[in-house]
C-alpha positions, 0 to 999 in steps of 0.5 A: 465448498463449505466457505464463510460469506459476508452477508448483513446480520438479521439478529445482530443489527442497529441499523442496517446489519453491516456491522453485525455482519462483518463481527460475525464474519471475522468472529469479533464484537460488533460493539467494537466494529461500530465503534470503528466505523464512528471513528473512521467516520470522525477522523476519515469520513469515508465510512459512510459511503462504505457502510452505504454501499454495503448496506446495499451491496451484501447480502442479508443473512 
């Protein structure tokens, strides 16, 4: 089984990588990610315990 994992990028990181990783994975600018999890941080809040748990929870690359 040749699947795509979600794993943290290496190159593509500001901070920890999450963000990098998932525009890897669903094959979209990472520029666009972060902007969406700035806005869910604004207008929702809870991006930030998301983005912690995935920073702890997948993989590096």
């Amino acid at each position: 089984m040749n699947g795509k994992r979600l794993t943290r990028s290496i190159t593509n990181r500001q901070i920890g990588g999450v963000c990098g990783g998932l525009a890897e994975y669903f094959n979209i600018d990472p520029t666009l990610v972060r902007l969406l999890f700035v806005l869910g941080l604004i207008f929702v809040g809870g991006t930030f315990w998301a983005y912690l748990i995935m920073w702890i929870v997948v993989p590096e690359q």
